[in-house]
MARBA-3410 file (N, C-alpha, C, O; in Angstrom, 1 decimal):
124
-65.0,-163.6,173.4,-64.5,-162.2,173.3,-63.0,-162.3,173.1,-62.3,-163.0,174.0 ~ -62.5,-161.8,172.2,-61.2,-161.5,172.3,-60.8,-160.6,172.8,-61.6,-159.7,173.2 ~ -59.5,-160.4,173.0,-58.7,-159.4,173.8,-58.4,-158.7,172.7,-58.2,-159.1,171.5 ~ -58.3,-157.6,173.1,-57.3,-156.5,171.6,-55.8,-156.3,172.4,-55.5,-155.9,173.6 ~ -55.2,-156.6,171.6,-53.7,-156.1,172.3,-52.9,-155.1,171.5,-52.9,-155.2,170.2
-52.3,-154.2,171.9,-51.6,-153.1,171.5,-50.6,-153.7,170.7,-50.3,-154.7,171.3 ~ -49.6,-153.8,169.3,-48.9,-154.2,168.9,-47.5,-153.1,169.6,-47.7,-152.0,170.0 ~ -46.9,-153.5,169.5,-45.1,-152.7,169.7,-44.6,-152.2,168.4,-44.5,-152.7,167.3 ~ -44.2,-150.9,168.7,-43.9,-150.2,167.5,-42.7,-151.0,167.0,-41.7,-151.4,167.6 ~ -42.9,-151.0,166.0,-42.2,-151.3,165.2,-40.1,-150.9,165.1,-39.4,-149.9,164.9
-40.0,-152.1,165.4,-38.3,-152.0,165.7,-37.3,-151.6,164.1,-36.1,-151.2,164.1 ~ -38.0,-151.8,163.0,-37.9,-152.0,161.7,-37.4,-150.2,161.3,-38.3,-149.3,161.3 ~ -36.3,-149.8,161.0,-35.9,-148.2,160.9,-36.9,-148.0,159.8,-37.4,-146.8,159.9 ~ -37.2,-148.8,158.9,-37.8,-148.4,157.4,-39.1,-148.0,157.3,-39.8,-147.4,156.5 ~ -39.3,-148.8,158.7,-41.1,-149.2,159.1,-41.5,-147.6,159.9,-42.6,-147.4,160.3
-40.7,-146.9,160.0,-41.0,-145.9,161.7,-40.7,-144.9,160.4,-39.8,-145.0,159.5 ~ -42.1,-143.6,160.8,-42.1,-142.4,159.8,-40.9,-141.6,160.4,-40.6,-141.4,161.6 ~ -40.3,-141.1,159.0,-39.6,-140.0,159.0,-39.9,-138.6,160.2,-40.9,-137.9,160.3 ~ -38.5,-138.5,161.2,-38.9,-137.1,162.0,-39.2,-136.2,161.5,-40.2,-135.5,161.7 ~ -37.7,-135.7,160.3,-37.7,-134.5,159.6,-37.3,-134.6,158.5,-36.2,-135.1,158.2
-38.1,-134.3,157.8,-38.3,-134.4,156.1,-37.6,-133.4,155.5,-38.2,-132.3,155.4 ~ -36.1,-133.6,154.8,-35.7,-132.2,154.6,-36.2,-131.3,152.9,-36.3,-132.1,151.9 ~ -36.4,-130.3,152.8,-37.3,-129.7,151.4,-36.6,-130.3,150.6,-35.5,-130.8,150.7 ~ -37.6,-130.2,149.3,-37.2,-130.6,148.1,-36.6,-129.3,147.5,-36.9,-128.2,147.8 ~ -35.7,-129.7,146.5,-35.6,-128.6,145.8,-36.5,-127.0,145.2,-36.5,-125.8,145.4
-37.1,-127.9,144.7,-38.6,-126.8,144.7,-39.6,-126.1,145.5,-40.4,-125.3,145.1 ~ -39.3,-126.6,146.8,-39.5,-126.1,148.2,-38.9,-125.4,148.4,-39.5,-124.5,149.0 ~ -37.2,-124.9,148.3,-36.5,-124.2,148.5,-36.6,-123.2,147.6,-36.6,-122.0,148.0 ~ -36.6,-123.3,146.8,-36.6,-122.7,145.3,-38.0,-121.1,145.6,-37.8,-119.9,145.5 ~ -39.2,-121.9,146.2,-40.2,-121.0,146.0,-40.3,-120.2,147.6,-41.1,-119.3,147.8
-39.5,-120.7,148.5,-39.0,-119.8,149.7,-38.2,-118.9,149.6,-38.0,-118.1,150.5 ~ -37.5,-119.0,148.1,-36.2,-118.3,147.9,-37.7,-117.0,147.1,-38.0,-116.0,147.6 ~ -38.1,-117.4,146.4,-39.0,-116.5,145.7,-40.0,-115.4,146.4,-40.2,-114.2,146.2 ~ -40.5,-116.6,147.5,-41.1,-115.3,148.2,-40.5,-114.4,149.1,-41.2,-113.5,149.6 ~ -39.2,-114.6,149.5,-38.5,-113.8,150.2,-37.8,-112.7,149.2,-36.6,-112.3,149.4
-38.6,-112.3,148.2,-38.3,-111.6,147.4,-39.3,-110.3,147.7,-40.5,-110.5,147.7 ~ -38.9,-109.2,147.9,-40.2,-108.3,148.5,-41.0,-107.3,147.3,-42.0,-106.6,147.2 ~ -40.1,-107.7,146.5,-41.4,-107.7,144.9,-42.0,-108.1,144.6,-43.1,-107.8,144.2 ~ -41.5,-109.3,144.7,-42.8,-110.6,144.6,-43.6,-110.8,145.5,-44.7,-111.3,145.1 ~ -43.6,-110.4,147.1,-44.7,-110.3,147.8,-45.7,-109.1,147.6,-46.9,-109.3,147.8
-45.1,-107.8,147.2,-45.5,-106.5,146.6,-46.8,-107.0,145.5,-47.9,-106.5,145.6 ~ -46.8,-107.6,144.9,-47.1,-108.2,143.7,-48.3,-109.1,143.9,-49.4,-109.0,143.3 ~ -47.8,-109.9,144.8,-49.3,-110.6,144.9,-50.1,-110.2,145.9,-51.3,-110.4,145.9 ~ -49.6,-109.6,146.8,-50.4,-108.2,147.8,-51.3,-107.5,147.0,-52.6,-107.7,147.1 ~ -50.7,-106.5,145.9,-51.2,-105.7,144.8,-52.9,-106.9,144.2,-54.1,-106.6,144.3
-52.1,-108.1,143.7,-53.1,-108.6,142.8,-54.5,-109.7,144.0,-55.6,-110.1,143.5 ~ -54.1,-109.8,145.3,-54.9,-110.0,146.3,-55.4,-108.9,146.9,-56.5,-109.2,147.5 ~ -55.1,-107.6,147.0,-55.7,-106.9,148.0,-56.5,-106.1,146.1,-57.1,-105.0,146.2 ~ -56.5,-106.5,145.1,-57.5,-106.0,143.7,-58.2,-107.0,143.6,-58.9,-106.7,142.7 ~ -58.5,-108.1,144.0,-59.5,-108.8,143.8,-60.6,-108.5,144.8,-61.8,-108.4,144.4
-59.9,-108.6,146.4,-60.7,-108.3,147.2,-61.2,-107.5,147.1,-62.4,-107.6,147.5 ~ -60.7,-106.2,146.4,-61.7,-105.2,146.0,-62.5,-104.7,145.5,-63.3,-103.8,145.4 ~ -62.1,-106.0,144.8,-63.8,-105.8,143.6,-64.9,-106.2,144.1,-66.0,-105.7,144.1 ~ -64.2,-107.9,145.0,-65.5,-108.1,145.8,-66.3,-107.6,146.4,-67.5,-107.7,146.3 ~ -65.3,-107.0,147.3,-66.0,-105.4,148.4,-66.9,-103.9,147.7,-67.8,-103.2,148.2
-66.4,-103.9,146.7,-66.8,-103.2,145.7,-68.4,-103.3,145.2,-69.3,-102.4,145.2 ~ -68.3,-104.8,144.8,-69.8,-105.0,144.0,-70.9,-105.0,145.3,-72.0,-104.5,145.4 ~ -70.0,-105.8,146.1,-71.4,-105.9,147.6,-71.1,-104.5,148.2,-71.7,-104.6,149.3 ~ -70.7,-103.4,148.0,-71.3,-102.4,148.6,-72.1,-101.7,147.3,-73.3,-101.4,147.3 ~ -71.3,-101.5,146.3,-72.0,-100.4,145.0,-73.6,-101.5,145.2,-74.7,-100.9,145.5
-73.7,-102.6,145.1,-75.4,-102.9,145.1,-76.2,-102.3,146.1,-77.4,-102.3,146.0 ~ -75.5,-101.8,147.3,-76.2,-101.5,148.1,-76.8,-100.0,148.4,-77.5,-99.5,149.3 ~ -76.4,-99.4,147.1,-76.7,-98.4,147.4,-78.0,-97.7,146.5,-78.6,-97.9,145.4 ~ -78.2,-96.9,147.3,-79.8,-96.3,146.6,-79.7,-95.6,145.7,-78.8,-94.8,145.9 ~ -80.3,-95.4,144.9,-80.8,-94.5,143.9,-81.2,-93.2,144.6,-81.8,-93.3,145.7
-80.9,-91.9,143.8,-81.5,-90.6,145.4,-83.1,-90.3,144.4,-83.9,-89.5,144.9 ~ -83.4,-90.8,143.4,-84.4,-90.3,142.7,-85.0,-91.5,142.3,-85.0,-91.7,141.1 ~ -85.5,-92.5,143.4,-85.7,-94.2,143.1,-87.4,-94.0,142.7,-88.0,-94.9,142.1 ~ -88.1,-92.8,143.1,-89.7,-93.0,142.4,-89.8,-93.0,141.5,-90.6,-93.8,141.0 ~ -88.9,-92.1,140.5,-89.2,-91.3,138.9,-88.6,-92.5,138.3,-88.9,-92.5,137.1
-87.7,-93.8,138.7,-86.7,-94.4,137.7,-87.6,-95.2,137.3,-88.6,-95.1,138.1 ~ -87.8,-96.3,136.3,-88.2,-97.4,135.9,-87.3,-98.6,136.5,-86.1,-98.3,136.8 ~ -87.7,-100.1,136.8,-87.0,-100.9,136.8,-85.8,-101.2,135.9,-84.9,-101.8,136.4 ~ -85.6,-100.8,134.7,-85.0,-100.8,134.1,-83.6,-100.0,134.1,-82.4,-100.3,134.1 ~ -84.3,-98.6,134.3,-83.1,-97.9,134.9,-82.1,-97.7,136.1,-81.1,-97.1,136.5
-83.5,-98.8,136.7,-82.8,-98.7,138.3,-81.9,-99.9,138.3,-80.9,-100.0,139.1 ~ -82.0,-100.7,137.5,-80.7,-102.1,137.0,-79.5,-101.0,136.6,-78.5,-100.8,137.2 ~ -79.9,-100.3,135.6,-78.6,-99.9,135.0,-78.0,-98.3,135.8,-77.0,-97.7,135.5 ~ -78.8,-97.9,136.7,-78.1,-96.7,137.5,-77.0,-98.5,138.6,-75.9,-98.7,138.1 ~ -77.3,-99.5,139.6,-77.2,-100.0,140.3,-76.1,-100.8,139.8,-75.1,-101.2,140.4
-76.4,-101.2,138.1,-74.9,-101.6,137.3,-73.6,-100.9,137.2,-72.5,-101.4,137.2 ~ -74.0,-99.3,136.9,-72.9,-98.5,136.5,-71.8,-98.2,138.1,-70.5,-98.2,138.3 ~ -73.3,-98.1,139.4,-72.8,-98.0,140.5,-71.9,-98.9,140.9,-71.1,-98.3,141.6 ~ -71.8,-100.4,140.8,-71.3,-101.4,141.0,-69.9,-101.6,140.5,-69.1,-102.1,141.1 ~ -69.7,-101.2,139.3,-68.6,-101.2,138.4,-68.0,-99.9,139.2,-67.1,-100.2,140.0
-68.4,-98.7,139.0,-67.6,-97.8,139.6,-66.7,-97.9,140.7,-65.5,-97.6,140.8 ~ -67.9,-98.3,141.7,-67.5,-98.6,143.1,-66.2,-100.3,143.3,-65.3,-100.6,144.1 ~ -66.7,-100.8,142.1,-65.5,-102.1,142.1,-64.1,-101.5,141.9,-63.1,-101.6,142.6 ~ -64.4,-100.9,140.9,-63.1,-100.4,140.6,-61.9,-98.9,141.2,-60.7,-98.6,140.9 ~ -63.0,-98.4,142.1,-62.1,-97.5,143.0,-62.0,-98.2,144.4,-61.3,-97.7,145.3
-62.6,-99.2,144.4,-62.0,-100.1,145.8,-61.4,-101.1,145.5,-61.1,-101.9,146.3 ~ -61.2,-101.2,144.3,-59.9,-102.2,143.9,-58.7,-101.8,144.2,-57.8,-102.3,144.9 ~ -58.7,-100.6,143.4,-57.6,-99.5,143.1,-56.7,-99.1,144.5,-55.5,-98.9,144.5 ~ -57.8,-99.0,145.6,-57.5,-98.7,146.7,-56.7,-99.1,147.8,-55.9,-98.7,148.6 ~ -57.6,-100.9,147.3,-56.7,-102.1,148.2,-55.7,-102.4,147.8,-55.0,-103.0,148.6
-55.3,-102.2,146.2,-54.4,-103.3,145.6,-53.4,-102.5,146.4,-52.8,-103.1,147.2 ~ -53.3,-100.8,146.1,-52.5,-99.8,146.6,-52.0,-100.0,148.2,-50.8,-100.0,148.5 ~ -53.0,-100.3,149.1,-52.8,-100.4,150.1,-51.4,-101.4,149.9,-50.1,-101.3,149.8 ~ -52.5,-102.4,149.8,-51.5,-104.0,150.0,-50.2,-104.0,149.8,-49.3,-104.4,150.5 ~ -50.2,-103.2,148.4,-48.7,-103.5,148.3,-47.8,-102.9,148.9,-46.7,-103.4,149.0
-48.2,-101.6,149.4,-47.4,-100.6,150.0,-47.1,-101.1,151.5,-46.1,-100.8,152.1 ~ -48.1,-101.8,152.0,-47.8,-102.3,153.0,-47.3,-103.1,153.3,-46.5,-103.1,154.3 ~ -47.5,-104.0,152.5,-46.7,-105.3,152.2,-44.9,-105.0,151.8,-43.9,-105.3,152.4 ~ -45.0,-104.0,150.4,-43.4,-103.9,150.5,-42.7,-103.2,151.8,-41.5,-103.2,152.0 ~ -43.5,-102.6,152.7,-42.7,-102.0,153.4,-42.6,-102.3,154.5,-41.8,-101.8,155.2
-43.4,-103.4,155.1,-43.2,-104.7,155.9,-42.0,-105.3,155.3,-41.1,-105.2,156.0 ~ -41.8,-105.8,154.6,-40.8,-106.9,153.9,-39.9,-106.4,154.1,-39.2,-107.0,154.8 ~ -39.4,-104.8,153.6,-38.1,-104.3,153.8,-37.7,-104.0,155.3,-36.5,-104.2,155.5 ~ -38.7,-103.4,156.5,-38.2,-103.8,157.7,-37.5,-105.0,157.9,-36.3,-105.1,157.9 ~ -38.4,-105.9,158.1,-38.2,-106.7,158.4,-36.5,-107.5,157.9,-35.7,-108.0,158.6
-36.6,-107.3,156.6,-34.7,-107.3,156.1,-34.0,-106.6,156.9,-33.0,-107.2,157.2 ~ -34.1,-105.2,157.5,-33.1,-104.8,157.7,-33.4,-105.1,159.2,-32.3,-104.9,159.8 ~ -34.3,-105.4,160.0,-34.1,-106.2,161.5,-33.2,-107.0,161.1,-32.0,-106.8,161.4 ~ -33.5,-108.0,160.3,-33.1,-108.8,160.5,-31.1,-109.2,160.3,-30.3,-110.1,160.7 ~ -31.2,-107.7,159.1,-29.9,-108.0,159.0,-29.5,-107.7,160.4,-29.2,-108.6,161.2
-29.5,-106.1,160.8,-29.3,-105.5,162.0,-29.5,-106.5,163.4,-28.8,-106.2,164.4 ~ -30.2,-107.3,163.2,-29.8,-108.9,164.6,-28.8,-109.5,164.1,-27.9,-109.8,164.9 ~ -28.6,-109.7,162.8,-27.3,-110.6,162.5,-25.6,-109.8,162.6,-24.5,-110.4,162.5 ~ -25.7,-108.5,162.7,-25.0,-107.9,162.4,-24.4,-107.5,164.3,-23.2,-107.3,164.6 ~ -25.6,-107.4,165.1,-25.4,-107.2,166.8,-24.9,-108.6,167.1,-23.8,-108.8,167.7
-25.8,-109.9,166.6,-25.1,-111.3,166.9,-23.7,-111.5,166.7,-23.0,-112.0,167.5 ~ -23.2,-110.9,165.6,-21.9,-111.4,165.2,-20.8,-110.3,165.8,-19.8,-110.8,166.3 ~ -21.0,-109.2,165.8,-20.2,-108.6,166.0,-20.1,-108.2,167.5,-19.4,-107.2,167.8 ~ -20.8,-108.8,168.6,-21.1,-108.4,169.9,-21.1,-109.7,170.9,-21.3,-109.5,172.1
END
């Protein structure tokens, strides 16, 4: 049997991982971007329209026909298609709206906390 022995970390500066890695340019670059509250507006808008479609299609399939004896298979596809698209598209409309409105108007709070902390910090 051998022994296993723990080795000693490494005395070597080159050998021992980095504490704090400071960003790359393009790291900074795209922190500068999203602290842009248009640009969060924006992909809010185009995240909270996708989700809506999704939510859209899985409810519009869910719904019944009010005259489901008289229809044919055929028409009950295309009443269940038309419903699906409809319903996609006013719960798209809905969320993108939400999102962004929510989103821009979170973002702008939060600027003006924050200026308003920097402004009690400094001057107080």
């Amino acid at each position: 049997m051998e022994k296993e022995t723990e080795q000693p970390p490494s005395s070597n500066p080159s050998e021992q991982p980095p504490v704090f890695k400071m960003p790359t340019f393009e790291e900074i670059k795209a922190q500068e971007m999203m602290d842009n509250c248009a640009v969060r507006s924006v992909l809010s808008l185009v995240g909270g329209g996708g989700l809506g479609l999704f939510m859209g299609m899985l409810l519009g399939a869910l719904d019944n026909p009010p005259h489901l004896d008289t229809m044919t298979a055929k028409e009950q596809f295309i009443y269940t298609a038309r419903q699906m698209g409809s319903r996609s598209l006013s719960t798209a409309k809905a969320f993108a709206i939400m999102g962004a409105i929510f989103s821009g108007t979170e973002c702008m709070v939060e600027k003006v906390v924050v200026a308003l902390l920097y402004f009690a910090v400094m001057h107080f």
